[in-house]
C-alpha positions in Angstrom: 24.3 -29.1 50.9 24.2 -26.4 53.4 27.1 -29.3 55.3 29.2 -29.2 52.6 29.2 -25.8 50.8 27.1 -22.9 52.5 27.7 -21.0 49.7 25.4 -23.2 47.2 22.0 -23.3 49.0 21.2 -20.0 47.0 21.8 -21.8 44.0 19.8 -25.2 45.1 17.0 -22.9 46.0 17.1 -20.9 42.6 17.4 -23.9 40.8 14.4 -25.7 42.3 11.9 -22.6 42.2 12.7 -22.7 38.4 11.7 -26.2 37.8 8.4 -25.6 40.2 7.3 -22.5 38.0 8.0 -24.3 35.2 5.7 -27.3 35.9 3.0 -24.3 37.1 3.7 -23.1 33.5 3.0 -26.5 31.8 0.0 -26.9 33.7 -1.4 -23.2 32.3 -0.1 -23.9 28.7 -2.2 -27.7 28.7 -5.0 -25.8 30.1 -4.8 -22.7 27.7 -3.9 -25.2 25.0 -6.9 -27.6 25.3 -9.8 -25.3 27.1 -12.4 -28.1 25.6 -10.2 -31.3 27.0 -9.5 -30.9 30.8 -9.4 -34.0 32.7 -11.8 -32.9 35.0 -14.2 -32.3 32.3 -14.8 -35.9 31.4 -16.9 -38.2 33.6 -14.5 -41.1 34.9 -16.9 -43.8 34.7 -18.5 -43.1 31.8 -15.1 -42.0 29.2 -12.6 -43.4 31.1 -10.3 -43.2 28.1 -10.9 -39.8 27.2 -10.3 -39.0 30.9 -7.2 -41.1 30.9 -5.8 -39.6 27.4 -6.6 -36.0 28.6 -4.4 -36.6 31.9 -1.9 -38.6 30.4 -1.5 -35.5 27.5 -1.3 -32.8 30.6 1.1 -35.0 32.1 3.3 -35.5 28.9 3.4 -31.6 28.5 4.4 -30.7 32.1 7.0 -33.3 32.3 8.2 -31.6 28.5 8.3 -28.2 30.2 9.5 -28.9 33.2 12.5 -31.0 31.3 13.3 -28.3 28.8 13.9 -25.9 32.1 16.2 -28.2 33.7 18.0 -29.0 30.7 18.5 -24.7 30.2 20.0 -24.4 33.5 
């Protein structure tokens, strides 16, 4: 980018620190969301689905967030 058009880095750069703070922002909604259900509070080997569920759900909701952002640019 910085090749072709100097004059767009600032823009590449905005652009990506917007989608970072917006998968940081995902990650404190799930958490502030579903204090009771973090992943790290299950016991892998003993609720593996629970585990499994509560990371695929935190996964689900920072990929939403982080999609939303991008799609308001």
């Amino acid at each position: 980018i910085g090749w072709t058009s100097s004059a767009q880095i600032p823009v590449v750069i905005y652009k990506l620190s917007l989608v970072s703070l917006s998968a940081v922002l995902g990650y404190w909604l799930d958490r502030s969301l579903f204090p009771w259900a973090r992943p790290d509070s299950f016991c892998p080997w003993e609720e593996s689905l629970c585990c499994a569920a509560a990371m695929i759900r935190r996964a689900i909701i920072v990929a939403a967030i982080c999609l939303a952002v991008a799609l308001g640019l």
